[in-house]
C-alpha positions as a Markdown table, in Angstrom:
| # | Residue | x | y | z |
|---|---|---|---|---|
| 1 | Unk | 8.2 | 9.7 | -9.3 |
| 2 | Unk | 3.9 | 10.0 | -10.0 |
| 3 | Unk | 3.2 | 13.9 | -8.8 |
| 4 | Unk | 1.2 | 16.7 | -10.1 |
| 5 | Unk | 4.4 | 18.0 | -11.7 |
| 6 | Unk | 5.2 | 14.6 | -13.4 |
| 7 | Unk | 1.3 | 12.5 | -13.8 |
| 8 | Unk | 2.9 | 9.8 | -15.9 |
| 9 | Unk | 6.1 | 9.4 | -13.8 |
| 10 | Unk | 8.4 | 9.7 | -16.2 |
| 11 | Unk | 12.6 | 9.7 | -15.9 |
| 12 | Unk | 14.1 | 13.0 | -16.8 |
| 13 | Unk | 15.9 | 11.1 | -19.4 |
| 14 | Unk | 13.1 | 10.2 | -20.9 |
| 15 | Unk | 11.6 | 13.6 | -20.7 |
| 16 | Unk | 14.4 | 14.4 | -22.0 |
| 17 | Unk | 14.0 | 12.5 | -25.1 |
| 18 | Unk | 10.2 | 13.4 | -25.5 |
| 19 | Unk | 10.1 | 17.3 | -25.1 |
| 20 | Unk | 14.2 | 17.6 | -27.0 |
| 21 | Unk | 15.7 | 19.3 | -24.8 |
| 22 | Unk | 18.7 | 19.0 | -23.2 |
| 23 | Unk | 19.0 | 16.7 | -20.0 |
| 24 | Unk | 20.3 | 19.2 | -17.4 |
| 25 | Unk | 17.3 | 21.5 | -17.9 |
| 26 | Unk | 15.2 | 18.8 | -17.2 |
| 27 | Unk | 16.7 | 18.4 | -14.4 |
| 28 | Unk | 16.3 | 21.8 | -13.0 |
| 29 | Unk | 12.3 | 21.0 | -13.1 |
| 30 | Unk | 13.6 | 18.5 | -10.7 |
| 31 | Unk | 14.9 | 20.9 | -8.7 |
| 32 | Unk | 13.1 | 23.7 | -8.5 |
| 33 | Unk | 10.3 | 24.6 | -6.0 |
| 34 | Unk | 7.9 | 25.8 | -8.9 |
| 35 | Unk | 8.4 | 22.5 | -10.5 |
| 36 | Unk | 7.7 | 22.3 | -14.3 |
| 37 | Unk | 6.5 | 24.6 | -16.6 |
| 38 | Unk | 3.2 | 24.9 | -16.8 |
| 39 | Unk | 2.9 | 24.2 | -20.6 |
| 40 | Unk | 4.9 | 20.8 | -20.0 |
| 41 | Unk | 2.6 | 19.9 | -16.9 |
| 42 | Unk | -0.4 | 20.5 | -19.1 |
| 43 | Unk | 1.1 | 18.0 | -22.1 |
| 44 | Unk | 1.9 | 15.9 | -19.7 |
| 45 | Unk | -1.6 | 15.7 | -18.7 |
| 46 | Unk | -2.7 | 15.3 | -22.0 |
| 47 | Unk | -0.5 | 12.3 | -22.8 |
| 48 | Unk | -2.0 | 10.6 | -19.6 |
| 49 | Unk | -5.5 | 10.9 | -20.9 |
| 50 | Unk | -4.6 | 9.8 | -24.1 |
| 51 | Unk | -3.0 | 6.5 | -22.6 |
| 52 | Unk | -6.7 | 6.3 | -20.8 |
| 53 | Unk | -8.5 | 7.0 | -23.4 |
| 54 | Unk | -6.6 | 4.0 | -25.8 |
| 55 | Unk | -6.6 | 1.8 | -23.2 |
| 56 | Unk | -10.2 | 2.3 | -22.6 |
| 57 | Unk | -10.7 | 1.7 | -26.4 |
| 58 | Unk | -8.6 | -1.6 | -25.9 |
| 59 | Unk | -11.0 | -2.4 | -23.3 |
| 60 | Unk | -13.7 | -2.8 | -26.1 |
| 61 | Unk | -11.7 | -5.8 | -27.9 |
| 62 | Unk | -14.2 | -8.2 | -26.1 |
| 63 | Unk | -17.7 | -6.6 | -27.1 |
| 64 | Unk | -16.1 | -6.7 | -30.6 |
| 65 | Unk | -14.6 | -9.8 | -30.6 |
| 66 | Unk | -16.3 | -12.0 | -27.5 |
| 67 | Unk | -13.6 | -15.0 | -28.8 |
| 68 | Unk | -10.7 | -13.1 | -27.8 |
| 69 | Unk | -9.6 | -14.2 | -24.5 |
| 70 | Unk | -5.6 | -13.7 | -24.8 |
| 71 | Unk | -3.9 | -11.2 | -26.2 |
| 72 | Unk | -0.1 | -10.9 | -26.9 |
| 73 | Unk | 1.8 | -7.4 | -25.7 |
| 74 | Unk | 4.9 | -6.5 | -27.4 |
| 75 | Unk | 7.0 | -4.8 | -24.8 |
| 76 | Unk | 10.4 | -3.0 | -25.8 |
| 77 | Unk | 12.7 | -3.0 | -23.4 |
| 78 | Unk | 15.2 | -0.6 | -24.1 |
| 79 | Unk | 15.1 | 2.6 | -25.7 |
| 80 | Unk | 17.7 | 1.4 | -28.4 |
| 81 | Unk | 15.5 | -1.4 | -29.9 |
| 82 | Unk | 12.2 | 1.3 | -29.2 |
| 83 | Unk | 13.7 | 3.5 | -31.8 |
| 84 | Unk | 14.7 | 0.9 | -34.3 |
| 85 | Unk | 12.0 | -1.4 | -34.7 |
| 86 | Unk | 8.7 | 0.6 | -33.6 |
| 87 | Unk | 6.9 | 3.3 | -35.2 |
| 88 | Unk | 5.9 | 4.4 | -32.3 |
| 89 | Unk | 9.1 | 5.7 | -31.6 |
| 90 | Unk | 8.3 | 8.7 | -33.7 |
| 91 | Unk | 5.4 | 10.1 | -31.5 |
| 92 | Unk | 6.1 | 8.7 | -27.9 |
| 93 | Unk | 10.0 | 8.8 | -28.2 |
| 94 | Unk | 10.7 | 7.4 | -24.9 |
| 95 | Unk | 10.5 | 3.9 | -24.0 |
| 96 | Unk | 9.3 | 4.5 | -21.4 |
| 97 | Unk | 6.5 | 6.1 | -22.5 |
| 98 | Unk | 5.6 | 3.0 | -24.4 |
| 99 | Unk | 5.7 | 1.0 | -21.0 |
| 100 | Unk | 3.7 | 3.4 | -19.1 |
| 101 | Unk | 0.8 | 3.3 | -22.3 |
| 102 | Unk | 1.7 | -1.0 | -22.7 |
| 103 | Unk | 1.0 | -1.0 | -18.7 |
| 104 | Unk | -2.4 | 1.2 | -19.2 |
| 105 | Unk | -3.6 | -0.8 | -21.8 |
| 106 | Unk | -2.8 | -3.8 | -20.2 |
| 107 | Unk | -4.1 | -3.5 | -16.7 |
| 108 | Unk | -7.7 | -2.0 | -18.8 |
| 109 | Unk | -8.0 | -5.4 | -21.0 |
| 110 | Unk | -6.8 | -7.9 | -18.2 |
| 111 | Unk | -10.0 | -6.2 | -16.5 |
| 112 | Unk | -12.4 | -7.0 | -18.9 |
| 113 | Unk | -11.3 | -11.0 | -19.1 |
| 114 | Unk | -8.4 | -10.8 | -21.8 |
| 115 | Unk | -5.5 | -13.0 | -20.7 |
| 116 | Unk | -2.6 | -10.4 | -21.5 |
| 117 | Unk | 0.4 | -12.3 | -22.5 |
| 118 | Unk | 3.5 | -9.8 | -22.6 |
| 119 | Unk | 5.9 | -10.5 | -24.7 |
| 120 | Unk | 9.5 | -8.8 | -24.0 |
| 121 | Unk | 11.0 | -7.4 | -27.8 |
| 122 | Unk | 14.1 | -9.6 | -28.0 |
| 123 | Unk | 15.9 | -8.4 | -31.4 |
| 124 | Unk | 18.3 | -11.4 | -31.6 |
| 125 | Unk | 15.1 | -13.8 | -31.5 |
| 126 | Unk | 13.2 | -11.2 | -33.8 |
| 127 | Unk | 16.0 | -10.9 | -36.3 |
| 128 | Unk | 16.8 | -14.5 | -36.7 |
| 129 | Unk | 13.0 | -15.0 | -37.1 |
| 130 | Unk | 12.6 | -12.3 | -40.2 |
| 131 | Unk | 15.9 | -14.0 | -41.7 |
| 132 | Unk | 14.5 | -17.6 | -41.6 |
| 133 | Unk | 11.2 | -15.9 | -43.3 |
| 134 | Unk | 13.6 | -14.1 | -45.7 |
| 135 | Unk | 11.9 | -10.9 | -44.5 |
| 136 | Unk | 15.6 | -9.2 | -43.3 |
| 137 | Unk | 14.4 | -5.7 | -44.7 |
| 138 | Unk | 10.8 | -5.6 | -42.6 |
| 139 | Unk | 12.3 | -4.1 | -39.8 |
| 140 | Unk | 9.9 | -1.4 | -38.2 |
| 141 | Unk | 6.7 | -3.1 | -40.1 |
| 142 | Unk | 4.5 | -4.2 | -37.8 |
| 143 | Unk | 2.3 | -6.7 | -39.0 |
| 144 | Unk | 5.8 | -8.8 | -39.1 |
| 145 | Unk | 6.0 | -7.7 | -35.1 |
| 146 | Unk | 2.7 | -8.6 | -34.5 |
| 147 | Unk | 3.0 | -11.9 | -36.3 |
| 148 | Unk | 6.7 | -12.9 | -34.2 |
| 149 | Unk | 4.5 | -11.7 | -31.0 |
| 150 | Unk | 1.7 | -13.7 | -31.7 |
| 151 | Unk | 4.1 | -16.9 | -32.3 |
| 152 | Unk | 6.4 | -15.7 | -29.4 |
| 153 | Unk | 3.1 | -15.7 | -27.0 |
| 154 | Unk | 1.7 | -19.7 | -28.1 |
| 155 | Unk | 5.0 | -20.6 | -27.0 |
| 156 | Unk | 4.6 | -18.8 | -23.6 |
């Protein structure tokens, strides 16, 4: 649910999984009619402008490239395959966090004339691809993601 309390929208799990606390105090903020504490709306604030702000960036691509007209979006799914084969992991920790910025970006580069392709992380597809490049121990790097995303979108 999008509120004052909660600008991003975000699951208690996966607030859960972002600020490392334990789920059932999450839920309390849920719960009670002051809502969440006031340092947690404030970072929650200042994770939404930060999606803004990159996606804004994103938004560029075409003055710096004026070729580009589609663009492949890796998209992870669940949180177990987040953690093990993205980097990102370590800052965003949610999943869902990563939608919500993937989304952002997205919407801000469709706008601007890129074709966004998404491409949904599929680690059975992703892992037979690094073993037929004999690449089995690239796991999180992500010029090997970017590379599967890019050949996953031509064949979208």
């Amino acid at each position: 649910m999008i509120s004052n309390q909660n600008p991003l929208g975000l699951s208690p799990y996966a607030l859960s999984l972002y600020f490392q606390l334990p789920l059932g105090e999450i839920e309390k903020w849920f719960q009670r009619s002051s809502g969440f504490p006031s340092k947690v709306r404030m970072e929650l604030r200042c994770i939404k402008q930060a999606f803004i702000i990159l996606a804004d960036q994103a938004a560029e691509l075409p003055k710096i490239f004026p070729s580009m007209t589609r663009l492949p979006v890796l998209r992870f799914t669940t949180q177990e395959d987040f953690v093990e084969f993205s980097d990102e992991s370590i800052n965003l920790k949610s999943v869902e966090l990563h939608q919500i910025q993937s989304k952002l970006t997205a919407e801000k580069q469709e706008a601007v004339g890129i074709k966004i392709v998404v491409i949904n992380f599929d680690r059975t597809e992703y892992l037979n691809w690094l073993k037929s490049k004999g690449k089995e121990k690239s796991l999180m790097n992500p010029i090997e993601r970017a590379k599967w995303a890019i050949l996953q979108a031509a064949d979208a």
